[in-house]
C-alpha positions as CSV (number, residue, x, y, z in Angstrom):
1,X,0.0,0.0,0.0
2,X,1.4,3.6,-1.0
3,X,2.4,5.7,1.7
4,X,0.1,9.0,2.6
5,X,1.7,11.9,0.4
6,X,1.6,14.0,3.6
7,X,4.7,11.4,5.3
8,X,6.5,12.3,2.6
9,X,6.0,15.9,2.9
10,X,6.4,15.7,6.6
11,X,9.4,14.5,6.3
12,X,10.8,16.6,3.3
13,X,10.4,19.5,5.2
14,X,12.5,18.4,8.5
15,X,14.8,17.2,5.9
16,X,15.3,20.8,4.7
17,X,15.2,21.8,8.4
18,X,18.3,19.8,9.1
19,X,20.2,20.8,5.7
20,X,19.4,24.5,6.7
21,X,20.9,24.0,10.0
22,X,23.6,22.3,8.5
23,X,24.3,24.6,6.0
24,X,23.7,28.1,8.5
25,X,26.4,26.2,10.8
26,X,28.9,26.0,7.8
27,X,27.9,29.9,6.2
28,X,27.8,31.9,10.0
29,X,24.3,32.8,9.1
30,X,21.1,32.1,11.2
31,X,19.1,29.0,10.1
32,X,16.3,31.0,10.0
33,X,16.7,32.8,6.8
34,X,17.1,29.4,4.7
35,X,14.0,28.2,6.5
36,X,12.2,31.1,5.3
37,X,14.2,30.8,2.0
38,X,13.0,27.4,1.7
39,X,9.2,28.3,2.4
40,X,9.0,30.5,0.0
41,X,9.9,28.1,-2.4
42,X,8.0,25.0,-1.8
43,X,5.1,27.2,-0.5
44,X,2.2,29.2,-2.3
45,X,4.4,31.8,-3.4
46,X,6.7,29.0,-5.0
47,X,6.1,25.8,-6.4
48,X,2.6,25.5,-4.2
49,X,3.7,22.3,-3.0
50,X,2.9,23.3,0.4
51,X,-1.1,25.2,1.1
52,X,-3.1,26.4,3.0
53,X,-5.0,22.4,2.3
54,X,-2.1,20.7,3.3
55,X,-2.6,20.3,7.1
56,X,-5.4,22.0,7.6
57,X,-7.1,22.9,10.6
58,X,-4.5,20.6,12.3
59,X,-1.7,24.2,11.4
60,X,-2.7,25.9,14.2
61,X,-2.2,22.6,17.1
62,X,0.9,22.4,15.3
63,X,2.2,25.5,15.7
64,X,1.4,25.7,19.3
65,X,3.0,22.8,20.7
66,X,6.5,24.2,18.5
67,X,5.9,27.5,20.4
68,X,5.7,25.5,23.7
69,X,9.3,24.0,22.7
70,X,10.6,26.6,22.0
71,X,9.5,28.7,24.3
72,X,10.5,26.6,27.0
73,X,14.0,25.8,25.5
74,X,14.6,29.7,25.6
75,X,13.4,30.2,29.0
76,X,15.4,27.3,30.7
77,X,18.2,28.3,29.2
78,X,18.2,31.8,30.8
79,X,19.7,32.3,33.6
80,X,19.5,34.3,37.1
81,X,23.6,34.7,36.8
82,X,23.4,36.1,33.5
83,X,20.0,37.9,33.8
84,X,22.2,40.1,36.4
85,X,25.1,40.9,34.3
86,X,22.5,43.5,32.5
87,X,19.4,44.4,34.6
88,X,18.7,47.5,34.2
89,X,19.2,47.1,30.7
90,X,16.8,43.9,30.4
91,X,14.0,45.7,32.4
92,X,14.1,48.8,30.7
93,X,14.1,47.3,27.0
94,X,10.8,44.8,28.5
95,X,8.9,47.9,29.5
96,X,10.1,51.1,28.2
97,X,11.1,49.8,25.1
98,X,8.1,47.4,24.8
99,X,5.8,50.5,25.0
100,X,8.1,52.4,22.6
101,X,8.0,49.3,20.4
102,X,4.1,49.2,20.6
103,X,2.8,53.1,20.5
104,X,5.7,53.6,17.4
105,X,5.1,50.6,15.2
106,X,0.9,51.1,15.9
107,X,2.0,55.0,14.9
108,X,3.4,53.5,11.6
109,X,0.7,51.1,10.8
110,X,-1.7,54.3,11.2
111,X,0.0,56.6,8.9
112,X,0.8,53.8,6.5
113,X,-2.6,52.2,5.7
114,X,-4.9,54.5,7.4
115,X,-6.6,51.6,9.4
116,X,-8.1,52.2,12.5
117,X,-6.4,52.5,15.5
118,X,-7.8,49.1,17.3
119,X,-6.3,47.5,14.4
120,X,-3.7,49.6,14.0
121,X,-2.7,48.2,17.9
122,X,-3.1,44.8,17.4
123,X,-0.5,45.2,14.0
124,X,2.1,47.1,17.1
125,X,1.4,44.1,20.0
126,X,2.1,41.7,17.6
127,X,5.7,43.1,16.5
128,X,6.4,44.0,20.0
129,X,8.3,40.4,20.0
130,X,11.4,39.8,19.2
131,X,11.6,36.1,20.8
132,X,14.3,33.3,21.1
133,X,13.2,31.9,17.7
134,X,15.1,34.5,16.0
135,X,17.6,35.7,18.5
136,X,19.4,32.7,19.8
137,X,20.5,31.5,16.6
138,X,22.4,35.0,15.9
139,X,23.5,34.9,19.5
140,X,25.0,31.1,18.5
141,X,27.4,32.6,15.3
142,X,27.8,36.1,17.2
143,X,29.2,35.9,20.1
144,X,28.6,39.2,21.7
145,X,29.8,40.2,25.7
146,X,27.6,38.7,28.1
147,X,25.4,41.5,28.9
148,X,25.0,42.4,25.3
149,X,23.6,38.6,24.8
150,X,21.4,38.4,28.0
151,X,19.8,41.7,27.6
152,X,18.6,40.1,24.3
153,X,17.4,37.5,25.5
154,X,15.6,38.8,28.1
155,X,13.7,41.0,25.9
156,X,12.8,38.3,23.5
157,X,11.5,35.8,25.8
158,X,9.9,38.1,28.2
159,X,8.4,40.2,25.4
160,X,7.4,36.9,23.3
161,X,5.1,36.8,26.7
162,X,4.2,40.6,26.4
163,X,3.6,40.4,22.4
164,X,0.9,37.5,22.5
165,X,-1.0,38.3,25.3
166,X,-1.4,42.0,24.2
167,X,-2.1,40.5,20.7
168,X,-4.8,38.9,21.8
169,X,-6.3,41.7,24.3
170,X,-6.3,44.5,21.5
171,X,-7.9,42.0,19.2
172,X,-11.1,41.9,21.2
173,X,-11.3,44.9,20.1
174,X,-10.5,44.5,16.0
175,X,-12.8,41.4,16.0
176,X,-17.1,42.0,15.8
177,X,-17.7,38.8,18.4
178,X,-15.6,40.0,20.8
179,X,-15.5,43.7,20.8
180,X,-16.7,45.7,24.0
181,X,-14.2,43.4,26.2
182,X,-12.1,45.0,29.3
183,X,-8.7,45.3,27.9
184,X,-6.9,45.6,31.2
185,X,-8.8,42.7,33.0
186,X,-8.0,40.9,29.7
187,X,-4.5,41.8,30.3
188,X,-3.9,40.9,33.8
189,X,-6.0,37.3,33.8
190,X,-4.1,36.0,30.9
191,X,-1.0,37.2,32.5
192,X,-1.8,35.5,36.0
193,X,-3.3,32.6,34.1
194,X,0.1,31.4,32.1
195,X,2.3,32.6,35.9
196,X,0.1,30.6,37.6
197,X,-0.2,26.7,35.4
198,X,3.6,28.0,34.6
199,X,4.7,27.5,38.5
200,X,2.2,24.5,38.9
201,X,3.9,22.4,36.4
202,X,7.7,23.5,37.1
203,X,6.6,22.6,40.8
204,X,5.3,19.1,39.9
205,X,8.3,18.5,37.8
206,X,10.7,19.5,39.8
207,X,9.5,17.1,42.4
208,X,9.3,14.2,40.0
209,X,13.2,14.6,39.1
210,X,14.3,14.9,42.1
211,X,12.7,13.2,43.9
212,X,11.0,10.3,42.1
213,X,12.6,6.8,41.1
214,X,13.2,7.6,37.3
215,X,14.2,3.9,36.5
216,X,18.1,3.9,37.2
217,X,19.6,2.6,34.0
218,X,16.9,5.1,32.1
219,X,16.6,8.1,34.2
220,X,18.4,10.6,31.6
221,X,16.1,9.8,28.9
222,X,12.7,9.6,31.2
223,X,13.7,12.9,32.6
224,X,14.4,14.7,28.6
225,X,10.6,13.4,28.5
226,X,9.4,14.5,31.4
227,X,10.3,18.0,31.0
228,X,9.0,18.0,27.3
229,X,5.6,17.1,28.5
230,X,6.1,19.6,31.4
231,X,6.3,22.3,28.5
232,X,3.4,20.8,26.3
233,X,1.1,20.6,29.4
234,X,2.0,24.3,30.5
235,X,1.2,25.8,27.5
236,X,-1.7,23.7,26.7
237,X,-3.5,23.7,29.9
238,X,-3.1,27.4,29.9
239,X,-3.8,28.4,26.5
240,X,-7.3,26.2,27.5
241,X,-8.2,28.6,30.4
242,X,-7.5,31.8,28.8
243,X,-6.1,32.0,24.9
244,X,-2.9,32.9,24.6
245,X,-2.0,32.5,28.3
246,X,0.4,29.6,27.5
247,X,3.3,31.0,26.2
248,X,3.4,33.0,29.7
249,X,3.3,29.4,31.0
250,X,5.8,27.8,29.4
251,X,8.1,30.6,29.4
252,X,7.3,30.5,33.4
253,X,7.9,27.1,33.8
254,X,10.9,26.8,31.6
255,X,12.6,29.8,33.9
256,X,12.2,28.0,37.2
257,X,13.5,24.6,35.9
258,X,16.4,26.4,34.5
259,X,17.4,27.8,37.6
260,X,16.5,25.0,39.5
261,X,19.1,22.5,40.8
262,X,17.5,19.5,38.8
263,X,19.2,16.1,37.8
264,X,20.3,15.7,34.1
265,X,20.1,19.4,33.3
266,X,22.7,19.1,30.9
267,X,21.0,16.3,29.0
268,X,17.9,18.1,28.9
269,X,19.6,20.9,27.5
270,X,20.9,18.9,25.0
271,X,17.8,16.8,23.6
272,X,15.2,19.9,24.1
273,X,18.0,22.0,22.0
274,X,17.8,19.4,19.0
275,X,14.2,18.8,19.5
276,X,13.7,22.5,19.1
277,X,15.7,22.7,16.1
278,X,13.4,20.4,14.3
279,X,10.4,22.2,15.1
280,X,12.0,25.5,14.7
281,X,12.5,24.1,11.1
282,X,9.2,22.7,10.4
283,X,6.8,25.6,11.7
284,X,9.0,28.4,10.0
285,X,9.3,26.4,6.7
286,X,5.1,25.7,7.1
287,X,4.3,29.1,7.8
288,X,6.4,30.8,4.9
289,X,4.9,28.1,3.3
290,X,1.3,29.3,4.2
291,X,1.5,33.1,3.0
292,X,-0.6,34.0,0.4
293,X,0.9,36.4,-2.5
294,X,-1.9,38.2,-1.8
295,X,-1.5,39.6,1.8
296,X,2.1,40.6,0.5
297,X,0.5,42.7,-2.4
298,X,-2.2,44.2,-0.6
299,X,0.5,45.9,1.8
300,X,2.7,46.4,-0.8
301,X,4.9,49.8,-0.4
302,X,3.0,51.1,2.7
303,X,4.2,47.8,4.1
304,X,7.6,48.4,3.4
305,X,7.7,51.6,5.1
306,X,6.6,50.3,7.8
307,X,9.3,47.6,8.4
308,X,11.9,50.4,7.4
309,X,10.3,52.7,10.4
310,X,10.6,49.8,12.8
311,X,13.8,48.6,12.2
312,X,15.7,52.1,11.5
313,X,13.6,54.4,13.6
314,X,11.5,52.6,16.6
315,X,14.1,50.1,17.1
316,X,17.3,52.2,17.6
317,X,14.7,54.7,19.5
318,X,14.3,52.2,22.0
319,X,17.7,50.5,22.4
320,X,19.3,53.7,22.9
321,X,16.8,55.4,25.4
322,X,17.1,51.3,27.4
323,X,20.7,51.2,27.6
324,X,21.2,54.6,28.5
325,X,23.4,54.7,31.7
326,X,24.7,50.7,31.7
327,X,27.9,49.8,30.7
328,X,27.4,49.3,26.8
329,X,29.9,50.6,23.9
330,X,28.0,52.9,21.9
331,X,29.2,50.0,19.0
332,X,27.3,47.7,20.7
333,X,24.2,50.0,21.2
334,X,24.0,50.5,17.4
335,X,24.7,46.4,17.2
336,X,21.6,45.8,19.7
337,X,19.9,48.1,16.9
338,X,20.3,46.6,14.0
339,X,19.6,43.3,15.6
340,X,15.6,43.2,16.2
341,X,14.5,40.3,14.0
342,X,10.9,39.0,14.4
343,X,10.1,35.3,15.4
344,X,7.2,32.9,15.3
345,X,5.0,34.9,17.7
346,X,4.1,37.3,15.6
347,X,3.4,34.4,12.7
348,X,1.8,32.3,14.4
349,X,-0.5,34.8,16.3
350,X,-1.2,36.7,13.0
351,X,-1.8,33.6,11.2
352,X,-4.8,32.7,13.9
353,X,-6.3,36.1,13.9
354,X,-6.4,36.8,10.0
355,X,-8.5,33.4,9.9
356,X,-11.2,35.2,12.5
357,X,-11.2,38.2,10.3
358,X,-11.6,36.6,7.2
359,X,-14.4,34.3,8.8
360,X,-16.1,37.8,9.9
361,X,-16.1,39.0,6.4
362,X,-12.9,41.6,7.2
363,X,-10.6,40.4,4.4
364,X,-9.2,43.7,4.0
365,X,-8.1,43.8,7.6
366,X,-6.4,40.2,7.4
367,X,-4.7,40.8,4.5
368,X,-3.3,44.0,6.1
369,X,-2.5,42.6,9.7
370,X,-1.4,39.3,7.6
371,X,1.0,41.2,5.2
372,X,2.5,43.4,7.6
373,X,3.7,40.9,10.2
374,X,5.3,38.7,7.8
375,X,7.1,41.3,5.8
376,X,8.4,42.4,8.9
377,X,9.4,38.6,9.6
378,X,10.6,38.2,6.2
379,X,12.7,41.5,5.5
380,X,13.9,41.3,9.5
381,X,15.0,37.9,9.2
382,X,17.1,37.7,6.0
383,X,18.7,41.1,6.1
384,X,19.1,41.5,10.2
385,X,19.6,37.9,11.3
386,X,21.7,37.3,7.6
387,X,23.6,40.3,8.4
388,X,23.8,39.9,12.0
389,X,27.7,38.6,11.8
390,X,28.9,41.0,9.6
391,X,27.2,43.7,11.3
392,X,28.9,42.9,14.3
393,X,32.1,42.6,12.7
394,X,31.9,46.2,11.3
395,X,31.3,47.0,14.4
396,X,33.7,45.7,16.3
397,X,31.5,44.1,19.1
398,X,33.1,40.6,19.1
399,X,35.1,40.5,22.1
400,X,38.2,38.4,21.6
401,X,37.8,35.6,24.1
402,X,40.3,34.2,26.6
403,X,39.9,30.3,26.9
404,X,41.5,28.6,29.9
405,X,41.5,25.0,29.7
406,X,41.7,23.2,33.3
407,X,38.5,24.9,36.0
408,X,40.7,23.9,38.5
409,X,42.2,26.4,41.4
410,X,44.4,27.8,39.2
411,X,42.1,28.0,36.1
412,X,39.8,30.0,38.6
413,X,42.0,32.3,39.8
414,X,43.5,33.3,36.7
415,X,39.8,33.7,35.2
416,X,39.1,36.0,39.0
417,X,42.2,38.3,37.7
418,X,41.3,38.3,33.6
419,X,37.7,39.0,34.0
420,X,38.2,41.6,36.6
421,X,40.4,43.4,33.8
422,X,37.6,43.0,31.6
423,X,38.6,40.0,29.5
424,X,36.0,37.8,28.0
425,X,36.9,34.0,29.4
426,X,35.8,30.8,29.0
427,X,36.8,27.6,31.1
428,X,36.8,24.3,29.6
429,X,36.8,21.2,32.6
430,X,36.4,17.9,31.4
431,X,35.2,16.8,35.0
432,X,31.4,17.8,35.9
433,X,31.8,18.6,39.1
434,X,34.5,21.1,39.2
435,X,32.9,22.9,35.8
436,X,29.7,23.2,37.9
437,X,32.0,24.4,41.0
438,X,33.3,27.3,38.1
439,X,29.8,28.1,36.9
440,X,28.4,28.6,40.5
441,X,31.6,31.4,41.2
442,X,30.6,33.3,37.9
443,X,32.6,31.9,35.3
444,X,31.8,31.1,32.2
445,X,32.3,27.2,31.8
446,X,32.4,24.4,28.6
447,X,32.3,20.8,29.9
448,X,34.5,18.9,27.7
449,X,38.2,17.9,26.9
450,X,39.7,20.4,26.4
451,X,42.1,18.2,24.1
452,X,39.4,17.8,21.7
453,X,39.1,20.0,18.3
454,X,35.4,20.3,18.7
455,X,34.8,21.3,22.4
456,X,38.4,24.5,21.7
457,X,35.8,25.4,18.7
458,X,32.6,25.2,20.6
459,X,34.4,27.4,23.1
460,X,35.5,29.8,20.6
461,X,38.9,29.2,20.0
462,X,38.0,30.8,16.6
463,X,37.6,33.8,18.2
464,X,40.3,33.8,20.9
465,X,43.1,35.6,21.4
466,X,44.7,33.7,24.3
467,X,44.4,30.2,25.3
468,X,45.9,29.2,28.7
469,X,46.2,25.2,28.9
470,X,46.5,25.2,32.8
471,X,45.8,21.5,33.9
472,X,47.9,19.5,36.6
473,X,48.8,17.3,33.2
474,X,51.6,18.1,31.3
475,X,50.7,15.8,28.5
476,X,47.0,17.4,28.1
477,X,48.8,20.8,28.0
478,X,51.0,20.3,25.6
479,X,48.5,18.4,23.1
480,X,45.8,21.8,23.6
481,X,49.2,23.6,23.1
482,X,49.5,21.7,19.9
483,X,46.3,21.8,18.9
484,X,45.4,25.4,19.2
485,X,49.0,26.0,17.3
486,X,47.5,24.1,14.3
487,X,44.1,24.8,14.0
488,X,43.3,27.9,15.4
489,X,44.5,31.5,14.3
490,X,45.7,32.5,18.3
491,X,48.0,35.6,19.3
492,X,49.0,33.8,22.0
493,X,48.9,29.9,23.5
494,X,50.5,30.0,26.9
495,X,51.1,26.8,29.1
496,X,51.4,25.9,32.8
497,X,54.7,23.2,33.3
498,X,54.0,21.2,36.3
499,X,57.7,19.5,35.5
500,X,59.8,21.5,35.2
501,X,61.7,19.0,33.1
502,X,59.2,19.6,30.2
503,X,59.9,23.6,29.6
504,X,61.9,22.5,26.8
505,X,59.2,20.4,25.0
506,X,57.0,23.3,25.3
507,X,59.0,26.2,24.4
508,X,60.3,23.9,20.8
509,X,56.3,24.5,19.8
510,X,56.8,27.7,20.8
511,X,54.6,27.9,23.4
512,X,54.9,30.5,26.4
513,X,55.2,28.7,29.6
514,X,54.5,28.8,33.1
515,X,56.7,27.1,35.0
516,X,54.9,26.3,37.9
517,X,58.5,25.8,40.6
518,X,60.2,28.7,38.4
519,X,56.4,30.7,39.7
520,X,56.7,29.7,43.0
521,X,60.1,31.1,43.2
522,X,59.3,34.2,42.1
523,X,56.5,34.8,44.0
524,X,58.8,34.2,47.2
525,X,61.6,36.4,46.2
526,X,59.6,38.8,45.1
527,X,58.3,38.7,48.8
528,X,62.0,39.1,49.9
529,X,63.1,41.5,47.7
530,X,60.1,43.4,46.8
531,X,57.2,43.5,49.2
532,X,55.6,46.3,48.3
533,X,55.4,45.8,44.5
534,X,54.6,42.2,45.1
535,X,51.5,43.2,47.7
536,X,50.3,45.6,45.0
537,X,50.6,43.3,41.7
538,X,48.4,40.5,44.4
539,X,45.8,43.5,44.2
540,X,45.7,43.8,40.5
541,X,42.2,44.5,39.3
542,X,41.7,46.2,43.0
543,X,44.1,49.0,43.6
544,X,45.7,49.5,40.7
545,X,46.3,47.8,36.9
546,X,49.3,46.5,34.6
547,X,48.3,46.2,30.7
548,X,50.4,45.8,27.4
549,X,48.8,47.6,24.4
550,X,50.0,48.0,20.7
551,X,50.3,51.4,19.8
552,X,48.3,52.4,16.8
553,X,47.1,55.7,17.3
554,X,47.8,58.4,15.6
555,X,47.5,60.9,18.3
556,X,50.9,59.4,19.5
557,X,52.7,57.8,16.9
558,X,56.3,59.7,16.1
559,X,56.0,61.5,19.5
560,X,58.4,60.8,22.4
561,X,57.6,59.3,26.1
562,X,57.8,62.8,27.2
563,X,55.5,64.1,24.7
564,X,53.3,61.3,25.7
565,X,53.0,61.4,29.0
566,X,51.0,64.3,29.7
567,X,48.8,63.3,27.4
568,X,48.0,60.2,29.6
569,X,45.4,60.2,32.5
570,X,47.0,61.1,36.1
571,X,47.9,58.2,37.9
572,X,49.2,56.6,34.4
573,X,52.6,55.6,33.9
574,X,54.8,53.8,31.0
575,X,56.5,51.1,32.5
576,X,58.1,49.8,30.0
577,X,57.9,49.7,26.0
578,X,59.2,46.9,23.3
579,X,60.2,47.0,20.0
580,X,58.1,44.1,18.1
581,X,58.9,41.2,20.2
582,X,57.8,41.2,24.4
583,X,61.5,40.0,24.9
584,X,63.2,43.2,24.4
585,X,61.4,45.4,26.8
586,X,63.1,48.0,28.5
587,X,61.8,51.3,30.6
588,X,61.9,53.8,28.1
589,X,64.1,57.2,28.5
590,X,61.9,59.9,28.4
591,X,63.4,61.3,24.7
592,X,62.3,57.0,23.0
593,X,59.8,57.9,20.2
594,X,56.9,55.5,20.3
595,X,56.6,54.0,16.5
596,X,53.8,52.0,15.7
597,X,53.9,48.8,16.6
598,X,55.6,48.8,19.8
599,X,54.0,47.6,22.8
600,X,53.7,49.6,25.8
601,X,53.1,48.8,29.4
602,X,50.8,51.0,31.4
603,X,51.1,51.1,34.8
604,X,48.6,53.0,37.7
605,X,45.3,52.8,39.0
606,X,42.5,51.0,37.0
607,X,40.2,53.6,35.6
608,X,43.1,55.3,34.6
609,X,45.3,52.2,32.8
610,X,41.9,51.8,31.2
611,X,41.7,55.2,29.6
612,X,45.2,55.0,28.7
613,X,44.9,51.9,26.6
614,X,42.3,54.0,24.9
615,X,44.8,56.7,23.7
616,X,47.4,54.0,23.3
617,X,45.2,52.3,21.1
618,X,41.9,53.2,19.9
């Protein structure tokens, strides 16, 4: 017997999914525009090999239980630790800029179309969102500073929340059987609805992983399950007591169980992040799939204006005005700018509504509110989430990353003095335990072997500038030593030598080492012979600062040390300058001309090394 046409299909399009992925992973480009690439092809617009027939009413079930995933997956993955290295930021860009985002795109839709104002509303609630769909895949291929990345995440899964629920409030309004509602009751029960059946079912799972018999030899798996049906039963039982309520649910839930101490977290992270990918692939290829030529035409250049207003105007607007005051570059304020791409909130939602509406004879309205939120997915998408990397780039917002492979006390407390400088660091720790022990201080931490090609990659070697092999083994530091040398493009690959036997084997590759006797020694005379200096450098990062910059500015290129100097912040000394290679270093004479190239060393208190190395190089 022939197999139904629709298995086929089914399986075509996670097929595409997973060649997309594939393919995004290779380019640096978010899957997301070859999803929607792919849509468009096998879709209505396209080759019409997916319609609006294909599933049917079965679309919209569909499309809910892949926002519960996903959702859910974005949620968990938050963290309390991260959410506070931002948090003014993140509350400012979920409510200011929420509001900003709503009154200026429902402004624009207004202007535009000349659609009434209820309508006009719905349109603004509904591109509120920017949601984990859309940012987490740049976030993967860009990785931004910490605070950068959580403040985006925060606003997309918190205003995922805020975009669906005011979606649906404002469209009492729009829509002839439910018009007269109370908008703020509206407001406030979904809301409590999806908080409430959000911290029921984290509740009820947390208790069943922790402290429930999960089968021994199959409790990993069972528990991946578990949590998936936690996230399915959130957002359904929810969305069943008041529409729309589940992806407050499911976001809910996810949060809790993120932050909770539950068994086989990293497992769950795993299989919900592959399970997400799947569905990510199949509702963003179905829904592309699903839009009619005709809600694209009946926008047509008003529509265009409007996407151009949100994501040049309304979306800098915001940023700016949110991040005023916290520690972000202006670079990466223009970067957090550009970056504002819409998700499957806004499709799936728009999708559901522009049904109603054409069902209450208000095909002009569908076709508007239907048009508008996928051009701004569309355009958003491809030329925001295509661009995201190079945008960054131009930018300059990539921080080069330090990776320091071995979490132990040594690994720590070099990653305490980096990241106190301001350094970007990542720990890779092959042993659970002492990663977690790493995480729960602050840090940044990769389980893995740090031997391996993969894990230095997943890490970002690509991106490092420094990586610190600082095990107890001397054989695991000189293979990452070796490794790093060969297949990654790093400044500067510096090893700890427990033997000191071994320097020799080490410094043959090249390598810098740490020799960790020859330290020791040092460390005690400087005690001897230099106590004050030696109590000071132990406060690095406190009292005072020691940094190496190139000099490439203009400002003081061809001038001499005494030229310099006043030009420097008080409290900001040159130590010491080299001529190409760090082994010639010498304190300069106050008549050495700096040339570019050389390295200085600054020398004084913090704030003031910092805005040295500013001057020194720009």
């Amino acid at each position: 017997m022939a197999e139904s046409p629709l298995l086929l299909l089914v399986a075509g399009i996670i097929g595409i999914g997973v060649l997309s992925q594939i393919l995004a992973d290779r380019l640096q480009i978010p899957a997301i525009v070859f999803y929607i690439a792919a849509g468009l092809v096998v879709g209505q617009p396209g080759l019409q090999i997916v319609t609006a027939e294909t599933f049917g009413t079965a679309m919209p079930t569909i499309v809910g239980f892949a926002v519960a995933i996903i959702v859910f997956e974005g949620a968990f993955h938050l963290k309390i630790e991260r959410i506070k290295a931002a948090p003014q930021a993140a509350l400012r860009l979920v409510t200011v800029g929420a509001l900003i985002a709503l009154a200026g795109t429902a402004l624009a839709v207004r202007f535009a179309f000349g659609v009434s104002w209820n309508l006009s509303l719905v349109i603004g609630s509904l591109l509120v969102a920017t949601g984990p769909t859309v940012v987490t895949p740049i976030l993967k291929i860009v990785p931004v500073r910490d605070q950068v990345a959580t403040a985006l995440e925060v606003e997309g899964i918190v205003n995922d929340v805020t975009a669906a629920i005011l979606a649906v409030v404002f469209f009492q309004t729009v829509n002839p059987a439910t018009a007269g509602g109370d908008l703020i009751r509206g407001f406030v029960v979904r809301l409590g609805v999806g908080l409430l059946f959000g911290l029921v079912v984290a509740g009820i799972v947390y208790y069943l992983l922790r402290y429930v018999d999960l089968s021994p030899g199959d409790a990993p798996r069972n528990a991946r399950l578990l949590v998936l049906a936690g996230a399915l039963v959130a957002f359904s039982a929810a969305n069943f007591e008041a529409t729309e309520a589940g992806v407050a649910a499911t976001a809910t839930a996810g949060f809790l169980l993120g932050n909770a101490d539950v068994p086989y977290e990293e497992e769950i992270e795993a299989f919900k992040g592959d399970v997400t990918l799947l569905v990510l692939a199949f509702v963003f290829i179905g829904l592309a799939a699903l839009l009619e030529p005709a809600a694209l035409l009946e926008v047509g250049f008003a529509g265009v204006l409007v996407v151009v207003a949100i994501a040049l105007v309304i979306r800098p607007a915001l940023v700016f005005l949110s991040t005023t005051g916290d520690k972000f570059t202006r670079q990466e304020r223009t970067f957090m700018s550009l970056v504002g791409p819409r998700g499957i909130i806004p499709a799936s939602v728009a999708t559901l509504f522009a049904v109603q509406l054409q069902d209450a004879g208000l095909t002009q309205e569908a076709n508007i509110l239907l048009g508008t939120v996928f051009l701004a997915i569309l355009l958003t998408a491809v030329f925001e989430g295509g661009l995201a990397r190079y945008i960054a780039q131009y930018l300059d917002v990539i921080p080069m990353r330090v990776i320091i492979v071995g979490g132990g006390k040594v690994g720590r407390s070099l990653a305490e003095r980096l990241e106190a400088r301001g350094e970007n660091v990542v720990i890779i720790e092959k042993e659970q335990t002492i990663a977690e022990q790493a995480r729960n201080a602050g840090f940044r931490a990769a389980i893995g072997d740090g031997t391996d090609t993969d894990v230095l990659r997943e890490a970002g070697a690509n991106n490092a500038k420094t990586v610190v092999a600082a095990t107890g083994d001397d054989d695991a530091n000189l293979l990452v030593s070796q490794l790093v040398n060969s297949k990654f493009d790093v400044e500067h690959v510096i090893a700890r030598v427990n033997n000191p036997d071994n320097v020799d084997a080490f410094e043959e590759l090249g390598v810098r080492t740490i020799s960790a006797s020859m330290a020791t020694a040092w460390a005690i005379d400087n005690q001897i012979e230099r106590p004050a200096i030696a109590h000071w450098m132990t406060d690095v990062g406190r009292s005072g600062d020691v940094q190496e910059v190139e000099a490439t500015s203009d400002k003081i290129i061809g001038k001499t040390v005494r030229e310099v100097g006043p030009m420097l912040p008080d409290a900001c000394l040159i130590a010491l300058l080299s001529k190409g290679d760090h082994e010639s270093a010498e304190v300069p004479a106050a008549d050495t001309v700096i040339e570019r190239g050389d390295h200085l060393t600054l020398l004084g208190r913090t704030e003031s090394v910092r805005e040295g190395m500013k001057l020194v190089s720009p």
